[in-house]
C-alpha positions as CSV (number, residue, x, y, z in Angstrom):
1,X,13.6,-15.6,3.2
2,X,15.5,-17.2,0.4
3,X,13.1,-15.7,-2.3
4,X,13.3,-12.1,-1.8
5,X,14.8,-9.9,-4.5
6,X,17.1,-7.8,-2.7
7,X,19.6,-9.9,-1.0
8,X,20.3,-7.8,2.0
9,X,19.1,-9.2,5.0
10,X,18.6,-5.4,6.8
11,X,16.2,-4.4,3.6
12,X,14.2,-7.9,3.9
13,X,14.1,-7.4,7.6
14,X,13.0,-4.0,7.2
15,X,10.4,-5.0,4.5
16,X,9.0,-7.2,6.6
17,X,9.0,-4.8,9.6
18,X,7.1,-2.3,7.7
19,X,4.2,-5.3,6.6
20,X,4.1,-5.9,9.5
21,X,3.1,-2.4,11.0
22,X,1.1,-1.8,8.1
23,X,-1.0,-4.7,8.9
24,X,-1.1,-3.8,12.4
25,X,-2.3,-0.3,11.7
26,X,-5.2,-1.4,9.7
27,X,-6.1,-3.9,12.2
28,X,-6.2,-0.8,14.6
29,X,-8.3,1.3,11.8
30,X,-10.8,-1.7,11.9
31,X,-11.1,-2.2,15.5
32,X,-12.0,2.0,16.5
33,X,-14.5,2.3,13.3
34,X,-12.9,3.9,11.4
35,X,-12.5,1.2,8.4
36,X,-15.4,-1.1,8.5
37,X,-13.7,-3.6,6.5
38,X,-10.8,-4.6,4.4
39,X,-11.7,-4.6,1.5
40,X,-13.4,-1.2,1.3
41,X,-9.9,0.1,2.3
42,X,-8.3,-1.3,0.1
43,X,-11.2,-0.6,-2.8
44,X,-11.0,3.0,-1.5
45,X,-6.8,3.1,-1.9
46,X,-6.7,1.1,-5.2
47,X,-9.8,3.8,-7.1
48,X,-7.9,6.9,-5.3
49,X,-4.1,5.8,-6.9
50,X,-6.1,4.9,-10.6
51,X,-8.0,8.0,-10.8
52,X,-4.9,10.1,-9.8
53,X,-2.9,8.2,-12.7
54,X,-5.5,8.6,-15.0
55,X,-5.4,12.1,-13.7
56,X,-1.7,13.1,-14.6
57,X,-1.5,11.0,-17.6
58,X,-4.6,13.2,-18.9
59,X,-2.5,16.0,-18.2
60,X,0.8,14.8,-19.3
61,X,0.5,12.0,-21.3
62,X,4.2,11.5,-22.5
63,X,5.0,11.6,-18.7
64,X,6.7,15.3,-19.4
Protein backbone atom coordinates (compact mmCIF):
# COMPACT_ATOMS: atom_id res chain seq x y z
CA UNK A 1 0.00 0.00 0.00
CA UNK A 2 2.94 2.22 0.07
CA UNK A 3 2.38 3.31 -3.67
CA UNK A 4 -1.01 4.71 -3.65
CA UNK A 5 -1.44 8.47 -4.34
CA UNK A 6 -3.67 9.49 -1.64
CA UNK A 7 -2.06 8.88 1.58
CA UNK A 8 -5.08 8.18 3.68
CA UNK A 9 -5.40 4.77 4.66
CA UNK A 10 -9.61 5.01 4.81
CA UNK A 11 -9.61 6.25 0.96
CA UNK A 12 -6.98 3.33 -0.08
CA UNK A 13 -9.05 1.01 1.99
CA UNK A 14 -12.14 2.13 0.47
CA UNK A 15 -10.51 2.05 -3.07
CA UNK A 16 -9.78 -1.17 -2.71
CA UNK A 17 -13.16 -2.14 -1.25
CA UNK A 18 -14.92 -0.79 -4.11
CA UNK A 19 -12.31 -3.06 -6.71
CA UNK A 20 -13.04 -5.42 -5.05
CA UNK A 21 -17.03 -5.39 -5.37
CA UNK A 22 -16.64 -4.34 -8.78
CA UNK A 23 -14.78 -7.39 -9.56
CA UNK A 24 -17.20 -9.42 -7.69
CA UNK A 25 -20.18 -8.03 -9.49
CA UNK A 26 -18.83 -8.84 -12.86
CA UNK A 27 -17.90 -12.22 -11.81
CA UNK A 28 -21.66 -12.51 -10.87
CA UNK A 29 -22.74 -10.86 -14.41
CA UNK A 30 -20.59 -13.70 -15.95
CA UNK A 31 -21.77 -16.52 -14.06
CA UNK A 32 -26.10 -15.82 -14.67
CA UNK A 33 -25.37 -14.97 -18.60
CA UNK A 34 -25.72 -12.03 -18.58
CA UNK A 35 -21.95 -10.92 -19.77
CA UNK A 36 -20.44 -13.74 -21.73
CA UNK A 37 -17.13 -12.50 -21.23
CA UNK A 38 -14.77 -9.90 -20.03
CA UNK A 39 -13.64 -8.46 -22.53
CA UNK A 40 -16.89 -7.81 -24.43
CA UNK A 41 -17.84 -5.86 -21.19
CA UNK A 42 -15.36 -4.07 -20.97
CA UNK A 43 -15.27 -3.48 -25.15
CA UNK A 44 -19.02 -2.58 -24.61
CA UNK A 45 -18.12 0.16 -21.51
CA UNK A 46 -14.91 1.52 -23.23
CA UNK A 47 -17.01 2.28 -27.11
CA UNK A 48 -20.19 3.62 -24.91
CA UNK A 49 -17.83 6.34 -22.74
CA UNK A 50 -15.84 7.25 -26.38
CA UNK A 51 -18.78 7.76 -28.39
CA UNK A 52 -20.46 9.84 -25.57
CA UNK A 53 -17.23 12.11 -25.47
CA UNK A 54 -17.04 12.31 -29.00
CA UNK A 55 -20.68 13.14 -28.55
CA UNK A 56 -20.49 16.24 -26.28
CA UNK A 57 -17.29 17.41 -27.63
CA UNK A 58 -19.24 17.59 -31.14
CA UNK A 59 -21.66 19.62 -29.38
CA UNK A 60 -19.50 21.69 -27.22
CA UNK A 61 -16.19 21.55 -28.32
CA UNK A 62 -14.59 24.34 -26.02
CA UNK A 63 -16.16 22.22 -23.16
CA UNK A 64 -18.81 25.35 -22.69
Amino acid sequence: MRRFFVRWKGAICHHVFCSLRAFLQLGVHRFTGQISSWYQFKRRFVDQALTTFIQKMAKHPHGA
